[in-house]
TORTOR-752016 format. One record per atom (N, C-alpha, C, O): x, y, z. Coordinates in steps of 0.001 Angstrom, whole numbers, plus 500000, padded with zeros to 6 digits. Atoms other than C-alpha are relative to their C-alpha. Example, Ala and Ser with C-alpha at 12.3 -4.5 7.8 and 13.67 -1.06 7.14 Angstrom:
BEGIN
500890498810500000/512300495500507800/500900501200500000/501936501181500665/499180498810499940/513670498940507140/499230501090500730/499739502198500899/
END
This chain:
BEGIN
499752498634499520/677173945411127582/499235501028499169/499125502178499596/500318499273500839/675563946807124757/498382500010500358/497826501003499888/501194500139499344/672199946113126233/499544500770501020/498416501255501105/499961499352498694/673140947691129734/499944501576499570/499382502436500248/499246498690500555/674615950851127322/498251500321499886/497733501133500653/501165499334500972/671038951230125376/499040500118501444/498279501086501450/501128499761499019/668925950867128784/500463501450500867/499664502341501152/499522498954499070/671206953374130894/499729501316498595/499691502406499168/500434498832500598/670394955973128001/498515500451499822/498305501559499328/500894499353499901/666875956199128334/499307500156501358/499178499214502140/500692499380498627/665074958155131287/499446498907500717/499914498658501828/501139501131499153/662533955295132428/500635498915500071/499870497967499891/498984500448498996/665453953394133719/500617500534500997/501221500019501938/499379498877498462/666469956243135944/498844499799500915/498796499660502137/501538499882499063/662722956187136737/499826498788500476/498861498978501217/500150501208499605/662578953008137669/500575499696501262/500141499107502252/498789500262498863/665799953163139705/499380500809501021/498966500002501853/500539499042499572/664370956056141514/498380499787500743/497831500549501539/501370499997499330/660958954788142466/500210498754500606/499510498316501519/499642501349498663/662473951627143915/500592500616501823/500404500224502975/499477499622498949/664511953994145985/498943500607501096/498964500458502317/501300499067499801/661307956197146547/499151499439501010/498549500084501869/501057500744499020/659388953239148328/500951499851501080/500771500616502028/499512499508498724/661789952782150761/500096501238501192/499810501395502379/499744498621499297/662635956029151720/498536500784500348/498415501579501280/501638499515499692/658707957008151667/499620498991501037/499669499522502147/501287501412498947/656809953784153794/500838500476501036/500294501122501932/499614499571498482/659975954376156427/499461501053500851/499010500919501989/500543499188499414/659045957812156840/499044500460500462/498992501148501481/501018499799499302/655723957977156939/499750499000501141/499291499587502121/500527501231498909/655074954647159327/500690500088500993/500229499813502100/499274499300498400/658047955934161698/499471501267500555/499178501580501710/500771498904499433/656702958908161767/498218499921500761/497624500327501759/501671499888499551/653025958257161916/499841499158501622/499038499633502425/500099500996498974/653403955444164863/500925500577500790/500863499957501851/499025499898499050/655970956801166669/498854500715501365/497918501461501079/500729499352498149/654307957896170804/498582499200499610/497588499522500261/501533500302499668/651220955818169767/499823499249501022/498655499095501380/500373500427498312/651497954117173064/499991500903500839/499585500518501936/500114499062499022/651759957404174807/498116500426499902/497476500782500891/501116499498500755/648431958249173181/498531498936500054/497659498923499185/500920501443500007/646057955079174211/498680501157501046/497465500958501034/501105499446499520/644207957710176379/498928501009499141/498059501726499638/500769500025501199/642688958530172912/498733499653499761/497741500203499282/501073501154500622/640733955525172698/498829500088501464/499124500023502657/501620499850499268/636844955898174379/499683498942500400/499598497905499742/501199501535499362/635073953495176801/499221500697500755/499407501647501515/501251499603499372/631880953808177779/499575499420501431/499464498197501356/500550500169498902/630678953472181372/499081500362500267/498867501574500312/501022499542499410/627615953179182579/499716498825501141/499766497606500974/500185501022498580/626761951890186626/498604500155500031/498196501309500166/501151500161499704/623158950719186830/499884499730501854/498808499508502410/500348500153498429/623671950355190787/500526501494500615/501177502412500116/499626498619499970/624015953029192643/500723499831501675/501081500856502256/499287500373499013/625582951364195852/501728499651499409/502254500035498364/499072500890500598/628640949529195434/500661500403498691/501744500896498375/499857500115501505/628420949432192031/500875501377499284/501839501467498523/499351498586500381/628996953247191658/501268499986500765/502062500449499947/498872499829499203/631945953192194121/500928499183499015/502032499715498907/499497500344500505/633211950806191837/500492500810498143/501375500692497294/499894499525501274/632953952623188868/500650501479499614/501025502008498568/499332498565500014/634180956069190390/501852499298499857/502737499950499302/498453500583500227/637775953627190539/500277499880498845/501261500419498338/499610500114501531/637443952508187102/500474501014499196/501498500907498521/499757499022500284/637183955865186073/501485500971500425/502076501803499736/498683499735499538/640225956703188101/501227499443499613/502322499998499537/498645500338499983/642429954388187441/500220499571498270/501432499546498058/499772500180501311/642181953481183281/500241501163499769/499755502228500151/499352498623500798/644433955540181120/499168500411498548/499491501091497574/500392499174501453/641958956000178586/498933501033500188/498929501425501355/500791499212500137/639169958412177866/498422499831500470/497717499738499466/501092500703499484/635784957477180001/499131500759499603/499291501977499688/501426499234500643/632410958471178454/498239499473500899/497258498890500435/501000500377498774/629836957926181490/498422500437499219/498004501568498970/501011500241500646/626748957107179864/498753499067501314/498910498184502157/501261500485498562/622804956707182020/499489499441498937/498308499333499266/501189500812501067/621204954882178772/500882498932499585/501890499241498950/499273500433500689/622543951976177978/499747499682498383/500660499476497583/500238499293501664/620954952366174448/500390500426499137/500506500102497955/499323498982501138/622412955145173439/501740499453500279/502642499776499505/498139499913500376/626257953740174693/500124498906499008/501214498797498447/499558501229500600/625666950411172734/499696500997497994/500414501233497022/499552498670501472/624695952925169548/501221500478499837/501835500141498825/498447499654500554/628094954652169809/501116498487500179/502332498532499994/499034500986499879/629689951369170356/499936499543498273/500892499517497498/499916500419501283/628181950136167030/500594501222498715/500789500960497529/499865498903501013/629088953706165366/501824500004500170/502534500826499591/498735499198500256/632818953176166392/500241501079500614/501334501583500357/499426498728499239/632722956264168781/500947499636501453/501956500048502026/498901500925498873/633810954020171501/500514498723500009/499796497970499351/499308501402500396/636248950644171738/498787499336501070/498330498386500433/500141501071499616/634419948960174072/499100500530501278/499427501667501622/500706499111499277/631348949572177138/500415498977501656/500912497851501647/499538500895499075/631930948275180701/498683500588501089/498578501717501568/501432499573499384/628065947849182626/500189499161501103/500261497935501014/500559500619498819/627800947214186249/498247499987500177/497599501024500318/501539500143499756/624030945971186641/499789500590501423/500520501043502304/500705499471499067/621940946906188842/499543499084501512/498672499439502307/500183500823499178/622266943772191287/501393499648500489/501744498681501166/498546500316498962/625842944126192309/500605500135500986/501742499705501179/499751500114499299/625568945185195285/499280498671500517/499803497929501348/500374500574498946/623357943080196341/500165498044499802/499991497050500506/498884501761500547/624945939592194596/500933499870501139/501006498876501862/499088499790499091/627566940849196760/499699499738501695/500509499188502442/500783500062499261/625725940818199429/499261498964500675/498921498754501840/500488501628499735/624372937631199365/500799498641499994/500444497462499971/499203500868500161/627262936076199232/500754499026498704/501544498082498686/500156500536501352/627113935397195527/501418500906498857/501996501991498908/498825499419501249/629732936080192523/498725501233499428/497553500931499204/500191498695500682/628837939974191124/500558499735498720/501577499143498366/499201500128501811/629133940259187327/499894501751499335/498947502537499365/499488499060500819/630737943079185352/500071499988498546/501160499674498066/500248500401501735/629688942924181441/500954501068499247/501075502231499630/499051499149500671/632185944349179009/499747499076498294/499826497946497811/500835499722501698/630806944921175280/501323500447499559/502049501264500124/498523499820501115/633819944917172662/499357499867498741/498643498962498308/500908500371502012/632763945798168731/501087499698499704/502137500247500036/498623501345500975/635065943234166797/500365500781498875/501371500359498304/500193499558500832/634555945789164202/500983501423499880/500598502573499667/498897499026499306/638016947694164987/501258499349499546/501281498133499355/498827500207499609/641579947645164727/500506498868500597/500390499033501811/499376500701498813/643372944407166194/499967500262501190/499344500016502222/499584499258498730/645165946372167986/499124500563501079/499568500588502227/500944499217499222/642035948213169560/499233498564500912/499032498479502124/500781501163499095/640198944662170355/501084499148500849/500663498105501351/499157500642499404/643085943413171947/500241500540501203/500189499931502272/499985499643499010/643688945812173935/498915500453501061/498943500923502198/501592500190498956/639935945665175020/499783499033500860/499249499088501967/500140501361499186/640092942308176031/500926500226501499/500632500329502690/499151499567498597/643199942976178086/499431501177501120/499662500985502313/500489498950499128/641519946214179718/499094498916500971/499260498773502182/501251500611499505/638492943888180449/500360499187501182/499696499298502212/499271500588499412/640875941443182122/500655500579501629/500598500266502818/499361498824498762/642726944123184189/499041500859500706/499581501617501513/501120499227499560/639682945820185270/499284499199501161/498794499820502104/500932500986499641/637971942614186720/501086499348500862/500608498717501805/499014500079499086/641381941871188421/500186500512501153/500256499913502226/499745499145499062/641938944807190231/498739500388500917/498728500668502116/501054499746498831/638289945366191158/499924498736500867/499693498952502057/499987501086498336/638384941673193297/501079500312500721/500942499902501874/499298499856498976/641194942684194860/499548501567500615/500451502203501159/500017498404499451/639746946294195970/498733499320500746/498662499243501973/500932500101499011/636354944929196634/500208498666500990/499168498381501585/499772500541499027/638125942028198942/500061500489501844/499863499703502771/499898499093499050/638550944623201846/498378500424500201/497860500239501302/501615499748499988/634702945755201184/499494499141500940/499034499349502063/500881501435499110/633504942278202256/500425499536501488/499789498886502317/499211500256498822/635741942000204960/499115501188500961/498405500963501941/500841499226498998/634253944958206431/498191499745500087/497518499908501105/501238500468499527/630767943866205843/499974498905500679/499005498595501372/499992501012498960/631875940998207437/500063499887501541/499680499039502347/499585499452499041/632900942456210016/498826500507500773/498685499908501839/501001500207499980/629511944040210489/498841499012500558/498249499024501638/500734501073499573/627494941010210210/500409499456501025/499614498801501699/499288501340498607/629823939242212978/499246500967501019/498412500410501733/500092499499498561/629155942081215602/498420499992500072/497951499889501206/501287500352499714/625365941819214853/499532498811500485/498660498784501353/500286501410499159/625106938216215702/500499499939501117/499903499282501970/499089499781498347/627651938981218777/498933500269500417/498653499572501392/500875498795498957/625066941048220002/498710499210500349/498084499447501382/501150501169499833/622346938388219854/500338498865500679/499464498040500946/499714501215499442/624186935861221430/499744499654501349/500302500232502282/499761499776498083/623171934622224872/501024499722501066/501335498533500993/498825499740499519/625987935190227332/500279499023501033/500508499391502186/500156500866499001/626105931568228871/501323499292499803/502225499944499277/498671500346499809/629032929007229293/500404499772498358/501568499970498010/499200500271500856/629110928039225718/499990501193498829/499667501130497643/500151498785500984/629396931473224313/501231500281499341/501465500792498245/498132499992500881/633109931395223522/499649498944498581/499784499178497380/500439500994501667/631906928329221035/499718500219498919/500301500018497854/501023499631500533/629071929625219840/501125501573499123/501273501657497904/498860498690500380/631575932905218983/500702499741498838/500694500469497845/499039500037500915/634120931104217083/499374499538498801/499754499742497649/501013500872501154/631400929072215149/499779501036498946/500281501088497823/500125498598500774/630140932390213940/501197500894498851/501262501183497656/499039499555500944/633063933892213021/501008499040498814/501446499360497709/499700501313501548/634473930512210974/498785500466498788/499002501106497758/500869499948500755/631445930642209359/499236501213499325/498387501058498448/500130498639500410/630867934188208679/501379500764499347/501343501755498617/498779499411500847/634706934812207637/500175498987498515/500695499354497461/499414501677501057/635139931389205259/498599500355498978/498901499885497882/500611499192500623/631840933133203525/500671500880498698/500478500596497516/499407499184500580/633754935715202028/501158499440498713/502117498699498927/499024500730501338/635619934815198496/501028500990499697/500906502212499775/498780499137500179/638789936068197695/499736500761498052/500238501746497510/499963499457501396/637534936290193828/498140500472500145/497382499599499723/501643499650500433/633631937881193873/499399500777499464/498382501357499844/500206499327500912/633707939478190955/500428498870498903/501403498121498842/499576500757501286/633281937803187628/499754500761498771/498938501670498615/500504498876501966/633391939166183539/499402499445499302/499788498290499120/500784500429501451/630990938551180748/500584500662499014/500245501827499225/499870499060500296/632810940128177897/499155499267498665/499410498115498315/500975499783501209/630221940246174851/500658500694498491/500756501907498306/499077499206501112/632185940745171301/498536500325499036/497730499570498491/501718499712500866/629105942758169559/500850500090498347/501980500576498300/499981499803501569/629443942646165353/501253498863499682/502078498897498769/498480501341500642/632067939248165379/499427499367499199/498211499396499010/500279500321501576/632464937266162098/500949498237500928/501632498259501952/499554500790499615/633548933610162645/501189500264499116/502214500577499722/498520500055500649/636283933756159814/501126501099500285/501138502325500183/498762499048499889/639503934939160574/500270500511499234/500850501509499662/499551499621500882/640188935832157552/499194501414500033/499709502532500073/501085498798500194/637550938279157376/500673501602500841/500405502783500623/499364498790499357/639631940556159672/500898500524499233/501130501650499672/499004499441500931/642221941398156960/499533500056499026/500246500026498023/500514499328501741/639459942262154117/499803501169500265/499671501445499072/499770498334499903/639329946191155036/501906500217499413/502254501003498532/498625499611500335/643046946366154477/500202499179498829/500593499843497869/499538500558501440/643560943687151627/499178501261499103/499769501971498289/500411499346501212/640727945735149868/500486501507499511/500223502064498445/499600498470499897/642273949177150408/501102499482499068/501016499666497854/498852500144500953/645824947706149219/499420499880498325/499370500747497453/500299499998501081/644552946173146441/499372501251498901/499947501649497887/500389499017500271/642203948876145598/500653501164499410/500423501496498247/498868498931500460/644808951752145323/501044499331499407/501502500023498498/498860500547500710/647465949670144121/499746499798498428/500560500225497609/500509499668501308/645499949109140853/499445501049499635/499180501021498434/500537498763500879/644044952531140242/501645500795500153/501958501349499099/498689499533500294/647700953879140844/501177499462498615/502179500056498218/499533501118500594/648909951249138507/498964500827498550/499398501721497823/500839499496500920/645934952087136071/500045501141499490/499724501383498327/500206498538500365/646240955639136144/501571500313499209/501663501031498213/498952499706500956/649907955634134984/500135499132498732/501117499497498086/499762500556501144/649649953227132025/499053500972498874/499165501241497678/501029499067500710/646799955449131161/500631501315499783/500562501737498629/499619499111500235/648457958442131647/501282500274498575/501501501280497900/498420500365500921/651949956980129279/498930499878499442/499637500233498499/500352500078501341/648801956539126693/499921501160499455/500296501698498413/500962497972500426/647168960007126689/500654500860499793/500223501977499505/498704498969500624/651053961414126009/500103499409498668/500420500156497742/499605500946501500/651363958835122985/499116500781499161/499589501051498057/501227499563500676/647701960628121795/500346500944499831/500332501328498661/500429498560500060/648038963772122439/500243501032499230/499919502197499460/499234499024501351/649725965294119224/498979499957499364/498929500756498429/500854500336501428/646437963853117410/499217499981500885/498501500461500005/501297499907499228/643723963861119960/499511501086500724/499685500865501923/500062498807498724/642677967138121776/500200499476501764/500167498280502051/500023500146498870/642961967043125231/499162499663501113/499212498805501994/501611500424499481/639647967305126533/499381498561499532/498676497864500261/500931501470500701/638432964106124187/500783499178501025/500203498295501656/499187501267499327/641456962302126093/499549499658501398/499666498616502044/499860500048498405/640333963640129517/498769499539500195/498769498787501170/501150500439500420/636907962850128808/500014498413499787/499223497660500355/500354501562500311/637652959253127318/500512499395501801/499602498880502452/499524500167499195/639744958563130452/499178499851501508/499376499013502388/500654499859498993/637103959874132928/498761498705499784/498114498412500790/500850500657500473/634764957302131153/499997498546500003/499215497609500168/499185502127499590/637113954010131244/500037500296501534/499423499492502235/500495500372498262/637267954941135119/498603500114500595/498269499729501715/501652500711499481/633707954734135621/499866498998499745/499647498197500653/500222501570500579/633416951736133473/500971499021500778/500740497823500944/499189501422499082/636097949879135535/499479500207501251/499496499204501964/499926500083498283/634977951467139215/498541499331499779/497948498916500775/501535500567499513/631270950092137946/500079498664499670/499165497948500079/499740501431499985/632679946725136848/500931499412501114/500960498194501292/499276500935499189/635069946028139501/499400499247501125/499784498123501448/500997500670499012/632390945344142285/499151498608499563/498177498365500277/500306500866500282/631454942344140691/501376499013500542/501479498155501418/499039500975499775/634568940859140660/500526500065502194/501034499129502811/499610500156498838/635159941960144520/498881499203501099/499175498373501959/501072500862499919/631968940701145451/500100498376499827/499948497737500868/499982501156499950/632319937203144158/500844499279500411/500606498079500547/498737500487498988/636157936761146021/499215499760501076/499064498628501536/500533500340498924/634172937447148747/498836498950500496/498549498630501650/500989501543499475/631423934410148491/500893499079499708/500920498088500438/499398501163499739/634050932436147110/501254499694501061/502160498890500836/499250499944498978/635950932779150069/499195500126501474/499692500734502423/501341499383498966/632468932850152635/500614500875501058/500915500558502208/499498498873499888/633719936075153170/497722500583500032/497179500992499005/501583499689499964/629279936856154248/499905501899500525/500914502524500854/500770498392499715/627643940701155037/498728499891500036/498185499036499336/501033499995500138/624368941693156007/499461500548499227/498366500203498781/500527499378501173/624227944302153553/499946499740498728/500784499008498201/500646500517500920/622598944050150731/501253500152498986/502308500774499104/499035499987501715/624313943434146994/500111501482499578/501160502116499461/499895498418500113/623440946885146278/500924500539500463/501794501165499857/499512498995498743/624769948261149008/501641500053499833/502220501096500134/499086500583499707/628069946586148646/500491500661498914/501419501469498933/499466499452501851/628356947385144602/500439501145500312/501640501409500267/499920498808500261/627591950914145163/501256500493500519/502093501083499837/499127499475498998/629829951650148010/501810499693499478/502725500509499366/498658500347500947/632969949356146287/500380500799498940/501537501189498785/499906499312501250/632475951117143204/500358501984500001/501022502632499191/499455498689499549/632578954913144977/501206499930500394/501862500925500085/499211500029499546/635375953666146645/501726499857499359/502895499999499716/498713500340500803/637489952776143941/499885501086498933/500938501366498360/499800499430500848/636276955207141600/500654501650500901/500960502718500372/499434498685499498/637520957800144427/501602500063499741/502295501045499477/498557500032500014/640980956282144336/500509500493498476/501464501222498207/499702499732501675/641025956534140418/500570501513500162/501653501951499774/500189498142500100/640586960428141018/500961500398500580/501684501245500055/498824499420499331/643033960794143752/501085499704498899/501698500631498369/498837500398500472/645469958978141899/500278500571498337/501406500566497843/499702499335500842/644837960683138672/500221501537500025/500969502144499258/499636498645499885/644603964166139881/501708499964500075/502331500258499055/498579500083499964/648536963638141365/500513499532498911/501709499813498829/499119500146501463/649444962303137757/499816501179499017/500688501839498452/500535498015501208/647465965564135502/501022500894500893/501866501230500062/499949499296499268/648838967613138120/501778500119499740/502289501189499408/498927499910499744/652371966758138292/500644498914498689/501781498638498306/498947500799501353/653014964560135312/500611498362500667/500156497787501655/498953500946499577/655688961554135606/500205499859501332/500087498784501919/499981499621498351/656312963158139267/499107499168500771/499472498453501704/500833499970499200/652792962536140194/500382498078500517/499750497513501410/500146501260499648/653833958876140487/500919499693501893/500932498751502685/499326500340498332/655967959445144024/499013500955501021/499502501488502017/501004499237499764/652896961280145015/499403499173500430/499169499077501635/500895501232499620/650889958180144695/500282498862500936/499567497992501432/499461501463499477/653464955979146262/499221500615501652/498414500060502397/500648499442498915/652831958721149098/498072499933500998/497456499816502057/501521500389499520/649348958423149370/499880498645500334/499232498290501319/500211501364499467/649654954834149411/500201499930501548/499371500040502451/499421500106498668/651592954472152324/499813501325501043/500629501476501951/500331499171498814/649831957678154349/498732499269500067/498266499269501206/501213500426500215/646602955855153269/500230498422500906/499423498059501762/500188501551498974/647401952233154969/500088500384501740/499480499872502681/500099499451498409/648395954264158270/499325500782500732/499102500791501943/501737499445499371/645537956559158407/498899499186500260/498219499447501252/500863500458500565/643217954148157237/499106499295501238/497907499041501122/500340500839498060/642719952353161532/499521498783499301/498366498503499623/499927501243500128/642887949029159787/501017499432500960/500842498271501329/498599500460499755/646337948667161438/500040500676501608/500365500040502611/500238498852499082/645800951673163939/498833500120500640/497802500129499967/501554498620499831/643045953236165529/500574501282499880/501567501682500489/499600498731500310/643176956558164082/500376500650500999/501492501169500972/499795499503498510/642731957873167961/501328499971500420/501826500887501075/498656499673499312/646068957061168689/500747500521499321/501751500903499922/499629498932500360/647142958998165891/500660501186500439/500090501689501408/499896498495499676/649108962418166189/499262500902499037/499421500815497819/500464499038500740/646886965372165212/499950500066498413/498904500122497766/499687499704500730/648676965714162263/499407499196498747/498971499627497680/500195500936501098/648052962273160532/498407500051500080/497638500121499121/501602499897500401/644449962363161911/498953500981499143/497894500725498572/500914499311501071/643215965213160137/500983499965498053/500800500704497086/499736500465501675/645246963750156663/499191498754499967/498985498166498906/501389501107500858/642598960994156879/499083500268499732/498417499719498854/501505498997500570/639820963272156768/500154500181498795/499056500237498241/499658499408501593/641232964177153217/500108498895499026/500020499197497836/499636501179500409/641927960330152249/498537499079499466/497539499081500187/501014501337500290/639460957687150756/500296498842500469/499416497984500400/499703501020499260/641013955247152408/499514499667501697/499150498730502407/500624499682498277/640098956240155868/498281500101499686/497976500808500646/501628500371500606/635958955815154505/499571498711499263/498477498173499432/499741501378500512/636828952672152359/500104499254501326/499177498520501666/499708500860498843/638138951191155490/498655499832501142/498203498799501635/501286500315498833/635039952283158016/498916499453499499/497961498972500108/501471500602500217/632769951276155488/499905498472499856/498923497742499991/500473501620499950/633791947758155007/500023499186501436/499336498185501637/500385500287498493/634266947202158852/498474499732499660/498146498588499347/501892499954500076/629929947968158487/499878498377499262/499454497290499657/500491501288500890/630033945646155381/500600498253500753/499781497340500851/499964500928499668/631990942802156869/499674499197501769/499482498082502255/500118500148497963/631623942882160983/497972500650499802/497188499950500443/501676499424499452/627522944841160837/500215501182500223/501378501520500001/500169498767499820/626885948044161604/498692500303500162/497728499543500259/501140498950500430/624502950799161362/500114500365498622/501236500857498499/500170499711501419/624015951459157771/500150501387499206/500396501679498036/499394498517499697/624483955117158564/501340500242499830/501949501125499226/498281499840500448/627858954645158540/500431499731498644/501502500234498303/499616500309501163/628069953405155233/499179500910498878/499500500879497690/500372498847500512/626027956100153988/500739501465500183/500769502314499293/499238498753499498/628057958946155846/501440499430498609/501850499916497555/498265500250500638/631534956951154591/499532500671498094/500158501519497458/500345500356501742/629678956634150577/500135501823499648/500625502264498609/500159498245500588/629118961034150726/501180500122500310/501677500386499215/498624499481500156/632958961669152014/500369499397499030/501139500122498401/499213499832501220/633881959573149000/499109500727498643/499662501075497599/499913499006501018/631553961434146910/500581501130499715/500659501633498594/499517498663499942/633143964435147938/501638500106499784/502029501232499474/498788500445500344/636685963387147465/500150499930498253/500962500509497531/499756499529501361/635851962750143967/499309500688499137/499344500505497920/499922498734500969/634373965780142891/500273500593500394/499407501451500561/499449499218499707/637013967614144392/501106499667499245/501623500554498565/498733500178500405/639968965687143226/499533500113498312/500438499903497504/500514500628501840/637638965489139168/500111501973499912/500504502650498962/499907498236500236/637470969570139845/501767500326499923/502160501250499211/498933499190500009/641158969971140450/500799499388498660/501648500074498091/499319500156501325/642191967440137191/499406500862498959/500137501221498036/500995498832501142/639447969824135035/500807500969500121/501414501238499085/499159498739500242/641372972809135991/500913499817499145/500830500242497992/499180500358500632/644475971357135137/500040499901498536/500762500542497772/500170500054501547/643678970525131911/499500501200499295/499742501400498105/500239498704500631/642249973811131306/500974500937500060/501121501799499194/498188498691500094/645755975939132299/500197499425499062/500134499948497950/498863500548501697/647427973389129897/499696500294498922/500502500182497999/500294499637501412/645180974653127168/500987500670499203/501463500389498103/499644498830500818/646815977857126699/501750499431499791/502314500410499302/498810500679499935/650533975760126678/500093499999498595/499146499873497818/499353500457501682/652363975438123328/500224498665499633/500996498008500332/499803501184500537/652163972320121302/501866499599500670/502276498672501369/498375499897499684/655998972595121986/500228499262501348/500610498104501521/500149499993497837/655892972403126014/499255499062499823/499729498170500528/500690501344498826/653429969677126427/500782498725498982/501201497683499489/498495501307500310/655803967349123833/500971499293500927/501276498108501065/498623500239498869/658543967557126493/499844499237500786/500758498814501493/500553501503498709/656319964825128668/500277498655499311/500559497544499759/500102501568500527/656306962427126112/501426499600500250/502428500308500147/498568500615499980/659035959605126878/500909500556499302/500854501481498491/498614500220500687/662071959387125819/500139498787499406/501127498543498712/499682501311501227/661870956262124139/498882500143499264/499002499402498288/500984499856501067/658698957148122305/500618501210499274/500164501245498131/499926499274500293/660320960165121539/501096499229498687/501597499932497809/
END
């Protein structure tokens, strides 16, 4: 009992108790909140259409457009839609060629190609496939009635040629057997094309392992660091501390890309991009989290640690590892604009699925800009605290160091 007595008297057993409670009561709220109507919200998510026929084909494509609940982006190049497909602007492209009417026509199966980037959300390629499915469904049963009437057609043109002698009733039914029994109840078929797929499964849960991981150790890092730089700070200025501090998180965000790097060959975890490419980008990515996660500790002290839990858990649900941001409400989508996690995440999509390389250049400047915004707002900080009394900044240090 005397054990239980000496722990319940110092603070960082309350704190303890308190940040167990903290994760609960935080992950519920944000992940009920953030997900809640995201099935109302699927007309979010972009598909590209473009009809290379201009018979048929277009009639078919003014339905598509009618009847999917999502957001249609009618595209005349297919060039430029397979570009935004690889950029992530759209889930998935759906191309009638330019021979569907007349496949159709000939009596032949019509094909409908549907382009899916693997390089998405589960959730988003899943429900591509299924669209692709339901799309290619409903158009054989719409264009079944089509054929019927061209059938219809063709019969009365051969009627009309027929010569009108005793065995013309024969000759009649022959025709129409053989001109209705033509017609297929299925004459539409799908190609769907998964552009930027990875054979390993696994490979689909390294954007999100690396994010967890990622923030989980610079949150982790930043408070053991922070419980040092109170132990110092009676004998070290402030600046030397904030300074040494800013110096061990470079040195770890420029050593950790080694070690994430070689999980990933020893796990043929492959990318097209280069070693470089991979270092640099890992190493911005983690040295952004450092920053977030230390600004909310300078900033708020002890506090800043239910800050971080926060960011964690707004950061896995912004991040469209889990989500597509698109189905997002407003609210959460523009808190990923502000996040490193939501740039970590699009850039290793690039690194592990392909990309455009653009993207991983765009993602690499939002996390430069993340951390010399969040390295400007711990500098301030530390500069108000100057004018603070030896007295007042004591009052941080533990209670059991104290």
């Amino acid at each position: 009992m005397k054990g239980l007595q000496a722990l319940f008297k110092i603070r960082e057993t309350y704190i303890g108790i308190a940040i167990t409670v903290a994760f609960q009561l935080i992950f519920f709220s944000v992940w009920m909140t953030a997900y809640d109507g995201v099935n109302d919200r699927v007309e979010n998510l972009q598909i590209g259409l473009i009809s290379e026929d201009t018979e048929l084909g277009q009639q078919v494509a003014n339905e598509i457009q009618a009847s999917l609940p999502f957001t249609i982006k009618n595209f005349t190049s297919l060039n430029k839609a397979e570009q935004e497909l690889n950029q992530r602007t759209i889930h998935m492209i759906i191309q009638i060629p330019n021979d569907f009417t007349s496949q159709l026509q000939a009596g032949k199966e019509a094909e409908i190609i549907y382009s899916i980037n693997q390089a998405n959300a589960s959730i988003a390629k899943n429900m591509m496939e299924g669209v692709a499915k339901q799309v290619t469904e409903e158009i054989n049963h719409n264009i079944y009635p089509l054929q019927q009437g061209k059938t219809v057609e063709v019969f009365s043109q051969k009627f009309s040629q027929l010569p009108m002698e005793q065995n013309t009733a024969q000759q009649i039914n022959e025709t129409v057997a053989s001109t209705i029994m033509s017609v297929k109840d299925r004459a539409i078929d799908s190609t769907i094309i998964k552009t930027n797929n990875v054979k390993e499964f696994a490979a689909n849960f390294v954007p999100l392992m690396v994010i967890i991981s990622s923030f989980v150790g610079a949150m982790v890092m930043i408070m053991q660091h922070q419980q040092a730089a109170q132990l110092l700070q009676n004998t070290i200025s402030k600046w030397q501390l904030f300074l040494a501090r800013q110096i061990i998180n470079i040195g770890v965000a420029l050593t950790l890309p080694f070690l994430t790097i070689g999980l990933m060959h020893l796990f043929n975890i492959s990318s097209e991009q280069s070693f470089f490419s991979i270092y640099l980008f890992q190493a911005l990515m983690f040295w952004a989290f450092l920053c977030l996660a230390q600004a909310f500790v300078i900033v708020f002290g002890n506090l800043g640690m239910i800050f971080n839990i926060c960011a964690l858990s707004i950061q896995l649900v912004t991040s469209g590892v889990l989500v597509p941001q698109a189905m997002l409400s407003d609210f959460y989508n523009k808190l990923a604009s502000l996040l490193p996690a939501t740039y970590g995440a699009d850039g290793y999509y690039t690194i592990i699925f392909g990309g455009s390389s653009d993207n991983l250049i765009s993602n690499s400047s939002s996390l430069g800009i993340i951390i010399a915004v969040s390295l400007a707002i711990s500098t301030m900080v530390v500069a108000f605290k100057r004018s603070k009394g030896k007295s007042e900044s004591e009052q941080i240090i533990p209670t059991s160091v104290q």
